[in-house]
N, C-alpha and C positions, 0 to 999 in steps of 0.2 A: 388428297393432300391440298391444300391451299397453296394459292400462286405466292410466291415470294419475290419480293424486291430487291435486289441487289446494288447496290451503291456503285456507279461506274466509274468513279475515282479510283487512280494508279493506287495499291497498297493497301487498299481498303478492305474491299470485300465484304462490308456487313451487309444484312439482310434483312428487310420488314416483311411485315404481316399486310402493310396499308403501305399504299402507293404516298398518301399523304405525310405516312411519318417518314418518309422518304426523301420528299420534299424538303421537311424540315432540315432532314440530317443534311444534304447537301448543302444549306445555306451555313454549315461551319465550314465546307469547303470554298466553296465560294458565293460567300456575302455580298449578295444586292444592297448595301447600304450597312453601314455598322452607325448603332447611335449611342451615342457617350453621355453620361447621367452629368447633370450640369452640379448636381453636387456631392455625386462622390466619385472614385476612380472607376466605377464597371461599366462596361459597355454589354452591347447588345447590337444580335441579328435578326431578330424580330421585334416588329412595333407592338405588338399585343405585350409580349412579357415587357418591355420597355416604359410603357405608358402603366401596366400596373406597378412598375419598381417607383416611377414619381409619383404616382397616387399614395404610395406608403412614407416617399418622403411629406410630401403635403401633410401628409399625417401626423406628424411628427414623429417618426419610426427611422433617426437617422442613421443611415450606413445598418440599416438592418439584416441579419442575416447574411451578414457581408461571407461568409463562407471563409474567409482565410486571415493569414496571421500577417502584422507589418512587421516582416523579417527585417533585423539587421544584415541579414548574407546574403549575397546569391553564390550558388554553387558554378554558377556559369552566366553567361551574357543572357538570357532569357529572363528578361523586366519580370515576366510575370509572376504571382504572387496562387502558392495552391488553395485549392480550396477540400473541404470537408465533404463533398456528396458522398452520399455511397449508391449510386446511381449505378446497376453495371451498366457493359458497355454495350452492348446490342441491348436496342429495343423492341427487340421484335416479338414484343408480343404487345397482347388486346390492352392489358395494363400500365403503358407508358402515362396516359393521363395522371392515375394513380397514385404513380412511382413519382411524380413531378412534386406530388404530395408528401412523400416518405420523412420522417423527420432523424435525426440525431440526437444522440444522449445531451449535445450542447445549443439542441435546437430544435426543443421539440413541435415547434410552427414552422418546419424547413419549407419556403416557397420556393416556387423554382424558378427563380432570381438567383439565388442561390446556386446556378449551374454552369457560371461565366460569363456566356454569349447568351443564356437563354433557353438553351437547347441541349435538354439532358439526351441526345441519342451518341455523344459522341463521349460521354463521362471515360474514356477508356485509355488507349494505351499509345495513341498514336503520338508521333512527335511535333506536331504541327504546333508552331508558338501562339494560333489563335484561336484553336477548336474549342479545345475542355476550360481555359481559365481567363477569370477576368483581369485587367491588369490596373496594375498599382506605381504610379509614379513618386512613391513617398520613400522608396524602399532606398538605404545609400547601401554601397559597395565596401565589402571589407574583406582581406583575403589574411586570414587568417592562420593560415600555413597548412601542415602536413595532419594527417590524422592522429590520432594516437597510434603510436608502435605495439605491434603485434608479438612482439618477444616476450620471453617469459621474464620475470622482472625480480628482485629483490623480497621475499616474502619475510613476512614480518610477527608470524606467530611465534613467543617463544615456546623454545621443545621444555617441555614440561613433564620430562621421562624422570628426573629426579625427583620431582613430589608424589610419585605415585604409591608410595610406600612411606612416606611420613605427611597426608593431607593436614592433618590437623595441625602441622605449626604455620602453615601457610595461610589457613583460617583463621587461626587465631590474629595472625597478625595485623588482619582488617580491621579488629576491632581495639587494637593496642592505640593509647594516646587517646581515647576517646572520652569527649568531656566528662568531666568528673561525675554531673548531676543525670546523667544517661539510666543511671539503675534506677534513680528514684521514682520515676513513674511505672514502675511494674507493679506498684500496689495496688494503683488509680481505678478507679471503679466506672468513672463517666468516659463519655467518650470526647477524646481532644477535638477542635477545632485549628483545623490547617486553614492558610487562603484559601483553599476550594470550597470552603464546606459552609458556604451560606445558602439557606435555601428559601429568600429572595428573588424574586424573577425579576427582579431589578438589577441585582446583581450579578447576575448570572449570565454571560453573554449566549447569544445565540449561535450555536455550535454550524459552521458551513458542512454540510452533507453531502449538497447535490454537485455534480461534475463540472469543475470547471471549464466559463467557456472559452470557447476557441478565440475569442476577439481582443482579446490581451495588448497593451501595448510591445510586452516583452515576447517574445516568440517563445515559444516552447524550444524549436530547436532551428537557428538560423542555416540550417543546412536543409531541409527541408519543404524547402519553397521553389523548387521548377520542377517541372512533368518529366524534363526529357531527364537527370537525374534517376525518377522515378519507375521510370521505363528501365533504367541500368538496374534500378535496387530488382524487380521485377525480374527480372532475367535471373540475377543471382542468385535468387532464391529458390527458382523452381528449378537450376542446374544443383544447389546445395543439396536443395530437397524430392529430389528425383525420384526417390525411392518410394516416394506416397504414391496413394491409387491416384489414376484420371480425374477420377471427380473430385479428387481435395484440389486437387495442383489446375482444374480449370474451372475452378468456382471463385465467385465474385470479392472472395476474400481477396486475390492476389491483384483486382484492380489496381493499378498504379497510386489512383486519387484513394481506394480507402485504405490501400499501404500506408499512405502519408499522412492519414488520419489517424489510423489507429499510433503511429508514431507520436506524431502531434498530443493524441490523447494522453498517451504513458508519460511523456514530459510535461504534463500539465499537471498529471492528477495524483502518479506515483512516483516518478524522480522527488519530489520533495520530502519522499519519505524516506527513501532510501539514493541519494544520489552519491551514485558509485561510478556513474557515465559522466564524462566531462562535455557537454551538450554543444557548444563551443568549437570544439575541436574533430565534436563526434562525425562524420561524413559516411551519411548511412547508404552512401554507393560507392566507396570505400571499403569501409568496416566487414570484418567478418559476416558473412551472411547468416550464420547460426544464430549468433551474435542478436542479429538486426530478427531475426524469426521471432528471440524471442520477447524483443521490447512489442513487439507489434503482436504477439499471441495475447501478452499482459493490456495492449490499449485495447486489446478486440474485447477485453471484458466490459468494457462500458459502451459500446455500441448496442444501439438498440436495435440491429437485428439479429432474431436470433439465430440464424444462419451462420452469421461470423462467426460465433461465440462457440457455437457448435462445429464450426471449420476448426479453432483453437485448440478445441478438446482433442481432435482426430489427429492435429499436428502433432498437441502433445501426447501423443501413444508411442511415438517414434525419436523425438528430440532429442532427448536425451541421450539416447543410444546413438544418434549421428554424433555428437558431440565426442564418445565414446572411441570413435571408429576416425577421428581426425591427427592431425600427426605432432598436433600442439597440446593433445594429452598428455598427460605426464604419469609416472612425477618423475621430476617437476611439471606442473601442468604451466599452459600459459595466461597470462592474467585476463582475456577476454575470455578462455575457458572454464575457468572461473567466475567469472560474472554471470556468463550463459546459463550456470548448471546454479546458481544461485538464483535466476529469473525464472529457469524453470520450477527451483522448488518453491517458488512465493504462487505462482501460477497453481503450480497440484495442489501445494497445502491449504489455502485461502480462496480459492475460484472454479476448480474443476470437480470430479468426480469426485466420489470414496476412495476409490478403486486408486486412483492418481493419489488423491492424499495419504493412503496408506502405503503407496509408494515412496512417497515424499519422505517418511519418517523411516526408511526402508534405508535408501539411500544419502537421508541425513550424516550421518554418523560416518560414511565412506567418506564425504564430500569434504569434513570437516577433517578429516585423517587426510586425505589430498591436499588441502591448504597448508596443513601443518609441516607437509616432507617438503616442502619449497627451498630451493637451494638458495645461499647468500650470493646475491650478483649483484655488481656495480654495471649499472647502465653506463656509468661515463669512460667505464674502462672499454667498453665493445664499441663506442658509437665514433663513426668519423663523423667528422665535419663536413657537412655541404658546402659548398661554395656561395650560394644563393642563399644561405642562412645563416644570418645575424647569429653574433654568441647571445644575447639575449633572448632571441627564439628559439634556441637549441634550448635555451637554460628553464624558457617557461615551459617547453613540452616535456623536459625531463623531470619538471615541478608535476607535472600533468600526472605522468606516469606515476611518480610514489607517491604521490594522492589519491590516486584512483587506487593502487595496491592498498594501502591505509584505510581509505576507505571500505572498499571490496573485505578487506580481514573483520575490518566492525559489522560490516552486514551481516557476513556468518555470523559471528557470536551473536547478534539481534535476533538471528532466525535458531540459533540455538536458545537462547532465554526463551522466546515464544513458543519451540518445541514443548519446552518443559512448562510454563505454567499455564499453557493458553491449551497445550493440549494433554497434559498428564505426561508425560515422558521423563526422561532423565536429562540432564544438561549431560553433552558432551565436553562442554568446554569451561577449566573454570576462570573464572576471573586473575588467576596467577598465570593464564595463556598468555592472555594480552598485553605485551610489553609494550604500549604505543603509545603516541603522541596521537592526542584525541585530534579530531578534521578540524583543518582551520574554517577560518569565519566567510559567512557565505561571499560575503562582497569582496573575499581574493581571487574565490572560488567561480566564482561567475563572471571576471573578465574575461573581456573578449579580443584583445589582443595585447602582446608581448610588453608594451608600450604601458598600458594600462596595470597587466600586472605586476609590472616591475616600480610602478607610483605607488601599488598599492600595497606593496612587499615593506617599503619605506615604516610606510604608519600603521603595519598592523604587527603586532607585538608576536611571538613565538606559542604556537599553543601549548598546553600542559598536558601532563602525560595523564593515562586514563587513570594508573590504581593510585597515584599520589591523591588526586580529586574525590574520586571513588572511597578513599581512608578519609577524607577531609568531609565527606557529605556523613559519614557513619559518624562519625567526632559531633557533629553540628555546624561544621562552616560549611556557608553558604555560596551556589555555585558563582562564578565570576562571571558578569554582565556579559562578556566578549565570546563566550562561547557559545557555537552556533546553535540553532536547532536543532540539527543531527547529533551535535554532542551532546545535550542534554537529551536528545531521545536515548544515547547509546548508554549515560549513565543511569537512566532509568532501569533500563535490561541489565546492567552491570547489578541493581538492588535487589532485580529478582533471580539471577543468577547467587548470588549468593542467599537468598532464600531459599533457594532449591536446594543447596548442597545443606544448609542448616537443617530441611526437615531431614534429609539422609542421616544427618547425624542424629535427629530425635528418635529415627526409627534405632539406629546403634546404640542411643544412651537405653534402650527398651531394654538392655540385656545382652545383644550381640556384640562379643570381643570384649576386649580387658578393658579398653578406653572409653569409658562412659564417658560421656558431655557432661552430665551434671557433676563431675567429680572433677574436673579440670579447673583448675585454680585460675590459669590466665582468663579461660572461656567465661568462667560464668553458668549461670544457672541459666537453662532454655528461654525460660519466660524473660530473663534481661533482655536474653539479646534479642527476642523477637522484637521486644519493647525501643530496642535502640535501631533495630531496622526500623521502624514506625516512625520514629524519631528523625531518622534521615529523608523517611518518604515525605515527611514533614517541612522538614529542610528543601529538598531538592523541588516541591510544588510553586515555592516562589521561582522556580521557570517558569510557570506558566503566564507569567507578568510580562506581558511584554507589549511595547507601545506598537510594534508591528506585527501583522497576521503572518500567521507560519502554517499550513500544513502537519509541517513536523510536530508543533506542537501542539496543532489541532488532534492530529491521529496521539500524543500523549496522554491528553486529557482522561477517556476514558480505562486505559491502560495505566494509569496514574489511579484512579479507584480499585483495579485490578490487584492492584499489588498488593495491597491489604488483602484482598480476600485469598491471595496467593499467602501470604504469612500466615495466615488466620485458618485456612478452609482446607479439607482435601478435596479439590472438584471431581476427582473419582467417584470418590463415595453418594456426594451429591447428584453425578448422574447417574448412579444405580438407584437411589431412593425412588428420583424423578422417575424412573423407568426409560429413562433416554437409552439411545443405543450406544453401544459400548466405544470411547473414544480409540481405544486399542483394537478393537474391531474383535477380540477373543469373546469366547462362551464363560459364563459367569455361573460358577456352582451355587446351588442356596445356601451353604455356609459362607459362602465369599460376601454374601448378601445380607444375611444377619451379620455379621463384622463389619458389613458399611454401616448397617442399622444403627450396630450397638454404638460404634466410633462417632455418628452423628446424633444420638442422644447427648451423650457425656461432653460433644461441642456445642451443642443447645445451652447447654447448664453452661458456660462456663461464660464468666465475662467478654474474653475478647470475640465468642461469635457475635455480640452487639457490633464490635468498631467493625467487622468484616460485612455485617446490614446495613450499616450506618455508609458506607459506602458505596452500597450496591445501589440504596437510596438515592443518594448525591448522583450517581451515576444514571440513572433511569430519569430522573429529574431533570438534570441537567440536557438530556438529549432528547428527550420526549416532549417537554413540556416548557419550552421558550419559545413559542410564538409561532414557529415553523411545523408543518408535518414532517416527520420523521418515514421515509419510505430507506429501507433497504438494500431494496434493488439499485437504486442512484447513487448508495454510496462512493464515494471514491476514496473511504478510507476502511482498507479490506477489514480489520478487526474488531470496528465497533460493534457493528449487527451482530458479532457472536459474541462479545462484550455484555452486550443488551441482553442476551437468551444467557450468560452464564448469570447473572447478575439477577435474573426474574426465575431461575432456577434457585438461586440461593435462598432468596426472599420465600419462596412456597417452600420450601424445604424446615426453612425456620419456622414457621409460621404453622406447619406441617406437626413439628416437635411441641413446642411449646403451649400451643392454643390453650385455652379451657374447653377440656372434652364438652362438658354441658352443653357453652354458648357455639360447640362446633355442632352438635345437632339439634337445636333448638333454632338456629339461623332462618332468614326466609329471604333475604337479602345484602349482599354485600356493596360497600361503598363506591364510589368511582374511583379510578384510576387515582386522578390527582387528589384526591381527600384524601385517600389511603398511604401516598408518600408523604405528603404533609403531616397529617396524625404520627404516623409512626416517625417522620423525626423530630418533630417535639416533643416526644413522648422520652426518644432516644435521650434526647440532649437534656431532659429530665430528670432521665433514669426510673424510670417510673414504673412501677408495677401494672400500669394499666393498659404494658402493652401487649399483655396474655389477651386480651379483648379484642382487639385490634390485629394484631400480626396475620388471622387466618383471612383475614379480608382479601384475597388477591383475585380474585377472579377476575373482575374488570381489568387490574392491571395486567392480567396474564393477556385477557381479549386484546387488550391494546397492543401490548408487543407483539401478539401473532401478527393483528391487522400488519401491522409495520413490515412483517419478514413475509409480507405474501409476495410470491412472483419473485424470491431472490432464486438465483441459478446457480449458486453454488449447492451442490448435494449437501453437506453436512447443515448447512442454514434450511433445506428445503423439509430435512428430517425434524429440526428444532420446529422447525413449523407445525410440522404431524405431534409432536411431544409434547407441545404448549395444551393442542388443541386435548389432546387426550385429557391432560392437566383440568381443562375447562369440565370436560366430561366429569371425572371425579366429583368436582367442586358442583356438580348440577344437584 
């Protein structure tokens, strides 16, 4: 066995391989000199890393790699400001050099500068105010009160046990009042032009992919910036989560510094698409620890080690089930219990396993029946009053709380609409559930103290309820300037939600039960109303107009093409032709398989599979082919990369049906990538017969999208990968 070193510091106890790195680790204990960069806040206990950090400012590389956020909060007197390593905490091994080298999904030249003082052996757990971080004298002090309350709260879905036995007038209803001229384009042969649909790389902005970085002016989460904090979050978690093996619960996922990373990450990269946590308020040494498991299971997906990612999966074997087994289950469950089991189905369905995702869909449908038995509670009736707190700060935390519920009920229905058209399923929920007042506007939503909200309560108008808006986008008005990005994502899912139950009803007007759709006087003929959802998606894309960069409406965009091929397409069928594996995960008989056959011939021939290409196109384009590479893996907007494979599955599929058998074996080479989306949407926007020539051209574009989905970690993108590639095979 080799000698090892042991740290003779009270508390310590870590252990080297080399007396030297030994050395080093002692001078975070006691520093022979600390030297302060003259121009940014980091200091340093070594001159070697000291003299390379000014060589990189000389460089012009300012505050590079600064490793942390300028928090508006401290959670406590500790100036210092965290930082992103994921350095663990013993170095004891031959690879500390290395390790000094390791980078981050927000940095991927991590120097190790980047490690406080200089000295990544002490990245870990101790509470000392000058080991692990650098310190930042910019940071001002806000104490912004109590956390959010852990009681269970007012829920807000309506019970929807009376429509269960008459759906149809409740459907129909969405569509009453709606403008006159709605029918007239169902005759229309071309295909319409929305604002998205220029295929210009002029005008077409460059879609943001990669992870945003950590260096923000605005912090991800102003409670998240001291160690000693971090060391509390740390504790709670492995007392919450006790129940895992040794090796999960002592592996370097649980480092205090990449806790507070992987935190950090989730508020940078997915709160904005789903912010249902008030960030603010949130105090993640506080807060439920289930809770806090699973924002940091969800930020460990963009870390580039893959250790974490693979720590996240093993957690989530068991999460869900602690969740289960706690005493704020319900029903009524309580509103962080609800959030959690909501964090974890984004997690199974979108990032982990099959095995997890066919869980996901398993327990969707429970999850959403738990929201819905929520009992009516007034918070103001149960709550006393503090002494030490203002009625204006009682008044913003109880704003807090039925925002975060409001919120929390739209995320369900978002993750129910994606159940169903992103992964074949049925909507649990329908848009007659949702009795709500859509989320207010982000800049109420993101003050930061009581003071501030209550300025901003003044000037900002009352928001409007979901299904008045939702009637008003099917009619043709257009949505109001004032509503957030989350609410224009949520009536997007409100469009395809009621797409969903409209194909239900196409399969019923087929012959099952007395009430045919085509026979309904108020409803309309099938083809109107598909035509008048096109019409709204039409409508509702001037969201995408917006003089400020959103997330939200970034992760839209491609989900905004989606929804035509959602009206238009069964993606069932289309991943039985492709040969993809089964999104339901069941055995597929060969008659189930000529009935995909047949149903996708007969959608070949028919006009509207053009507007459902015609967008697939838009779609591939717009995210492929503006200037940037398109990698997968860096996404941080979980749905496009499968956006991208449903969309390049459409396309071969079509192209698959239609061709001129002749020029499909008489071929010796097919186009590039971009020639081939170009061609086909001039041809589209033509109408032109000469795109039987054309359409089978995909191979290049198939290569390119795999190239894009190599090294993704999610199983079901890792399969689309093997599916593409077989696709290539074929077309050889």
């Amino acid at each position: 066995m080799p000698k090892e070193y042991v740290c003779p510091e009270s508390g310590c106890g870590k252990s080297f391989l080399r007396s030297s790195h030994l050395s080093r680790h002692r001078l975070n204990h006691r520093p022979t000199e600390i030297f302060q960069c003259s121009s940014c806040p980091k200091k340093f206990v070594r001159r070697d890393l000291f003299k390379r950090h000014e060589q990189r400012h000389e460089a012009g590389m300012w505050c590079r790699n600064c490793g942390g956020y300028h928090s508006s909060r401290q959670t406590c007197d500790d100036p210092q400001r965290h930082q992103t390593s994921q350095i663990p905490e013993s170095m004891s091994m031959d690879s500390v050099e290395d390790a000094n080298l390791r980078g981050t999904p927000s940095d991927p030249q991590s120097d190790p500068d980047n490690t406080g003082y200089g000295d990544t052996d002490n990245a870990g757990d101790e509470a000392s105010d000058k080991d692990d971080h650098h310190i930042s004298d910019r940071q001002p002090n806000y104490d912004i009160g109590d956390s959010i309350p852990e009681e269970q709260v007012r829920w807000l879905f309506y019970d929807p046990c009376t429509n269960i036995h008459a759906p149809c007038v409740d459907f129909e209803s969405l569509f009453e009042n709606t403008s006159a001229d709605s029918n007239s384009v169902a005759n229309g042969n071309s295909v319409s032009l929305s604002p998205q649909s220029s295929i210009s790389g002029e005008d077409i902005s460059a879609p943001s992919f990669a992870v945003q970085p950590p260096h923000v002016d605005l912090p991800a989460s102003p409670n998240s910036s001291t160690s000693s904090s971090w060391i509390t979050v740390r504790k709670n978690l492995l007392v919450a989560l006790n129940t895992l093996t040794p090796d999960i619960l002592t592996s370097s996922f649980f480092y205090p510094l990449n806790l507070c990373h992987f935190y950090d990450l989730y508020f940078l990269n997915y709160h904005p698409h789903f912010p249902i946590l008030h960030p603010s308020t949130l105090d993640p040494a506080t807060a439920p620890p289930l809770l806090i498991a699973a924002i940091v299971t969800l930020g460990s997906t963009l870390s580039d080690d893959d250790e974490h990612f693979r720590t996240s999966i093993n957690i989530h074997d068991s999460l869900r089930y602690m969740v289960f087994n706690t005493r704020d289950f319900g029903p009524p469950a309580s509103l962080w219990c609800l959030q959690t089991l909501l964090l974890i189905q984004t997690h199974e369905m979108m990032f982990s396993t099959r095995k997890h995702h066919q869980l996901s869909h398993v327990f969707h449908g429970a999850l959403i029946t738990l929201m819905k038995q929520g009992v009516t509670y007034s918070p103001l009736q149960t709550r006393s009053c503090s002494g030490d707190i203002t009625t204006q700060e009682q008044s913003w935390h109880w704003w807090i709380e039925a925002q975060s519920s409001y919120r929390t009920a739209f995320f369900g229905f978002v993750m129910d609409a994606q159940h169903s058209f992103m992964f074949g399923r049925s909507c649990v929920l329908s848009v007659h559930d949702v009795q709500l007042l859509l989320p207010c506007a982000d800049s109420l939503w993101e003050c930061k103290s009581a003071q501030e909200w209550h300025r901003a309560m003044q000037k900002t108008p009352k928001s409007p309820g979901f299904l008045p808006v939702l009637k008003g986008l099917l009619g043709g008005t257009p949505i109001h300037s004032n509503c957030s990005p989350y609410a224009r994502l949520i009536l997007l899912h409100g469009l395809f939600s009621v797409a969903d139950h409209l194909k239900a009803r196409e399969l019923a007007a087929l012959g099952v039960g007395q009430h045919s759709l085509e026979s309904s006087a108020r409803l309309g003929p099938i083809d109107t109303r598909k035509d008048t959802l096109k019409k709204a998606l039409d409508t509702w894309s001037f969201s995408l107009v917006s003089r400020s960069s959103s997330l939200a409406l970034e992760a839209s965009k491609p989900l905004y093409h989606m929804a035509y091929v959602a009206i238009f397409t069964n993606m069932a069928d289309i991943h039985i032709l492709a040969g993809a594996p089964s999104l339901s995960g069941s055995l597929l008989s060969d008659s189930e398989r000529f009935q995909a056959i047949g149903r996708l011939l007969s959608w070949s021939l028919k006009q509207e599979s053009k507007k459902a290409i015609y967008h697939c196109l838009l779609l591939i384009q717009e995210l492929m082919f503006t200037g940037q590479q398109y990698r997968a893996r860096t996404d941080n907007i979980p749905l496009r990369p499968w956006s991208l494979y449903q969309a390049t599955l459409v396309l071969w599929v079509y192209g698959f049906m239609v061709h001129d058998r002749g020029l499909w074996q008489k071929r010796r080479s097919s186009c590039s990538a971009e020639e081939y989306l170009v061609h086909m949407i001039m041809l589209l926007r033509d109408n032109s017969d000469e795109i039987r020539k054309v359409t089978w051209q995909t191979r290049e574009l198939i290569r390119a999208v795999q190239a894009s989905l190599e090294g993704c970690r999610w199983e079901l993108l890792r399969e689309a990968h093997g599916t593409l590639g077989k696709l290539i095979e074929k077309e050889a």
